[in-house]
C-alpha positions in Angstrom: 71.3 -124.4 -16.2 69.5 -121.4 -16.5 66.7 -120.5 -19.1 66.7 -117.5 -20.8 63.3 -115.4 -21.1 62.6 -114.3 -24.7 62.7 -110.9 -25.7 59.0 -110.8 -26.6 58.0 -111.8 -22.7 59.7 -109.0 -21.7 58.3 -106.3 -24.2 55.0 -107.5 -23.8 54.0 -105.9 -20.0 55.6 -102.9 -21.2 53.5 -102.2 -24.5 50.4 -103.4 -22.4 51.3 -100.7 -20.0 51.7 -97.8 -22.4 48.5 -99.0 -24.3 46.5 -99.3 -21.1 47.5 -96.6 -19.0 46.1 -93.4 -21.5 42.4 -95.5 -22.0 42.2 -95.1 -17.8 43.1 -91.5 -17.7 39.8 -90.9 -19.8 36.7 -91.1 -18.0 33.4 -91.2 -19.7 29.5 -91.2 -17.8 26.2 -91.0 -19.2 24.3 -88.1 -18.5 21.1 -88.3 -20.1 19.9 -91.2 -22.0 18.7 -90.3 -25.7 15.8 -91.5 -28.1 14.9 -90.6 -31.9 12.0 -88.3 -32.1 8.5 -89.1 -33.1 7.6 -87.4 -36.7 3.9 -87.7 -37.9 4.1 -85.9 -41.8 1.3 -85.5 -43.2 2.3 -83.7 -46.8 1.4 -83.5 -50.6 3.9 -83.7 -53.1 5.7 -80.9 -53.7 6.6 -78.6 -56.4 10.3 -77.2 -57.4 10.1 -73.5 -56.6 10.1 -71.3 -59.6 12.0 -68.6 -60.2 11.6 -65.0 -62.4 14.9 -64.4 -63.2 15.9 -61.4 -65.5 19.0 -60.9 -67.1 21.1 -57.7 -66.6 20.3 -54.7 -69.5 23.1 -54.6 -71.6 23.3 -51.2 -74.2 25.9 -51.2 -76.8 27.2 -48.0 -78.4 30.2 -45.8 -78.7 31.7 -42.8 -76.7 34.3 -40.7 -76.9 37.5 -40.7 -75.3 40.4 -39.1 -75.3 43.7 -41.2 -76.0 46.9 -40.8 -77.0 47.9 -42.2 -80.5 51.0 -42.2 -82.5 51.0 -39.6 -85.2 53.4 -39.6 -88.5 55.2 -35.6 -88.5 55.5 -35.2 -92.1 58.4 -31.9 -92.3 57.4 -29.8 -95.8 60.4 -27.6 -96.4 60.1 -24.8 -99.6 62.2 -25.8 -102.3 63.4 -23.4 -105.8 62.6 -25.9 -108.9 62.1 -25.7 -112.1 58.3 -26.5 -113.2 56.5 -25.8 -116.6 55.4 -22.5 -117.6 52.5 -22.5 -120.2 52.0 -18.8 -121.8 48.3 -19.5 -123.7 47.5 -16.1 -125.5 43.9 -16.0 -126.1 42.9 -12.5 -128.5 40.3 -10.3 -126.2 40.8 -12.6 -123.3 42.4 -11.9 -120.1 44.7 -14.3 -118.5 45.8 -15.4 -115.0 49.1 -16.8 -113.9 48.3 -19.5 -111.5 49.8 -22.9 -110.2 48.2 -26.2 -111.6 48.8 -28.7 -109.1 48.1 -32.3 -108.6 48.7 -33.5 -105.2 48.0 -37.0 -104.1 48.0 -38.8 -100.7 50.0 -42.3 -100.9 50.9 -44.7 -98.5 54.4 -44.8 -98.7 57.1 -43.0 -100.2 57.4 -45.5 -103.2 55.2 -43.7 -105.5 55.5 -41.0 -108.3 52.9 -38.8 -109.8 53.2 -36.7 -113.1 51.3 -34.2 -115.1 51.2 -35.5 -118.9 48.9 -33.4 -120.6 46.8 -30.4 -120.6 44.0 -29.7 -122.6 41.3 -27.4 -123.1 37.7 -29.2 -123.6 34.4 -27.1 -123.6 35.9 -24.5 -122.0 37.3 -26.2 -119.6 41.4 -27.0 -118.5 41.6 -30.9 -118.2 44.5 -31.9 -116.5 46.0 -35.1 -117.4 48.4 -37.2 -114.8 49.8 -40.6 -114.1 50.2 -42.1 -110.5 53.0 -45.0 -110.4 54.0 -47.2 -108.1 58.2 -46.7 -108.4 58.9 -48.8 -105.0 56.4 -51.6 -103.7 58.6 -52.4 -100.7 59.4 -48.2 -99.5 58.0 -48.2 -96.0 55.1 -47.8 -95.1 53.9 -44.3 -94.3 51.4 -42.1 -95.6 52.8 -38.9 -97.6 51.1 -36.8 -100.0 53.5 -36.8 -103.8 52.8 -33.9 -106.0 53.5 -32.1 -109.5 52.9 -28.6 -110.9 52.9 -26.5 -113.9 52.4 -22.5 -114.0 49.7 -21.8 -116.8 49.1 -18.0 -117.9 46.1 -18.7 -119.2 42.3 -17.0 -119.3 40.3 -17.9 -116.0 38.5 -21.4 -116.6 37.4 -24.6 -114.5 40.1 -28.0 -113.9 39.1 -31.6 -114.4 41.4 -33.5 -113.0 41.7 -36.7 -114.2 44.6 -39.3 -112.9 45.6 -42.5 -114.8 45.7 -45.0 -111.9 44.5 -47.2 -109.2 42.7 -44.6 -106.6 45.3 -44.7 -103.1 43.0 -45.5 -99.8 42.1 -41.4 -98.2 39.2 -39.5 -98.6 41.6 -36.8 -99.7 42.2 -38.2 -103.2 38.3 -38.0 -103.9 39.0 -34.5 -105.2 40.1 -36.6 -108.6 38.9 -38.6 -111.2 40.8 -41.8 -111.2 41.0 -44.1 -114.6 42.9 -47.8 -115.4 43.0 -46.6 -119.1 43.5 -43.3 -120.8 41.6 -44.8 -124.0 38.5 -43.7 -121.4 38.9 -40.0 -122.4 40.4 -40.2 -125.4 37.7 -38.8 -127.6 37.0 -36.5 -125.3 41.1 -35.0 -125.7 40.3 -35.3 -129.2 37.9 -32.6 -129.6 40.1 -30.5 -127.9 43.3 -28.4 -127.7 46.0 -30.0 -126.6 48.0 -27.0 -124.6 51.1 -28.7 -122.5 52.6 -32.1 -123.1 54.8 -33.3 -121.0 58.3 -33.7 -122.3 
């Protein structure tokens, strides 16, 4: 009977051959033989090195530039309507036709503005009007509201006095803005009351 070899005897000369066959194909000599060199240091302690270091110069300011920015076209178109017309006949004085108006800047179209009284104080015209708030949600957008009354009256100097909380704009400086017409009351008083507001 014959014996059978196991499978492992007959892989093993093969694996030995492929391991053993690349290590002889590399061939290695030595050339020169190599030692570590001699160091005699002879040092103080050292120091870190230290630096000078300076920061960048920063300036801050402003400049101008040109950019482009959305701007709000507000159209004015002329319109006939019907406004007062006060006729104040003062003997030996001469009079002047001329426009009385209030004009205020707002920021949205959800206000109202009205000319209550005029009266004449100390030689003066005060002019009398009420700013309201008609609209708190109209959309935003700032618009100037006005109203007007045609006085023929003798030549003399406007107060303007508004009964209202002052709208953000360095336009509506030109006015003198009250909470509380009780403020000027005595002031009216000693007046003339010329135009009321119907």
């Amino acid at each position: 009977m014959k014996r059978e070899r196991p499978l492992f005897a007959n892989i093993l000369p093969l694996l030995l051959t492929v391991f053993l066959v690349p290590l002889t194909a590399c061939q290695i000599e030595k050339e020169e033989s190599g030692s570590l060199p001699d160091v005699d240091v002879d040092v103080e302690p050292g120091n870190l090195p230290q630096y000078d270091i300076e920061g960048p110069d920063v300036n801050v300011g402003v400049t101008e530039q040109t950019v482009t920015v959305p701007k709000l076209i507000v159209v004015q178109e002329e319109e006939t309507v019907q406004v007062p017309y006060i006729d104040v006949d003062v003997p030996g004085a001469q009079q002047q036709e001329r426009t009385i108006t209030t004009e205020i800047e707002v920021p949205s179209s959800g206000y109202n503005v009205e000319i209550t009284g005029i009266y004449a104080v100390n030689n003066q015209l005060w002019v009398v009007s009420r700013l309201t708030e008609t609209d708190p949600n109209a959309p935003q957008a700032t618009m100037r509201i006005s109203d007007r009354v045609v006085l023929n009256a003798p030549d003399m100097p406007i107060r303007q006095y508004v009964i209202g909380e002052r709208p953000q704009g360095s336009f509506n400086q030109q006015y003198t803005f009250i909470d509380d017409p009780q403020a000027i009351t005595s002031q009216l008083e000693s007046g003339r009351q010329i135009y009321q507001q119907s």
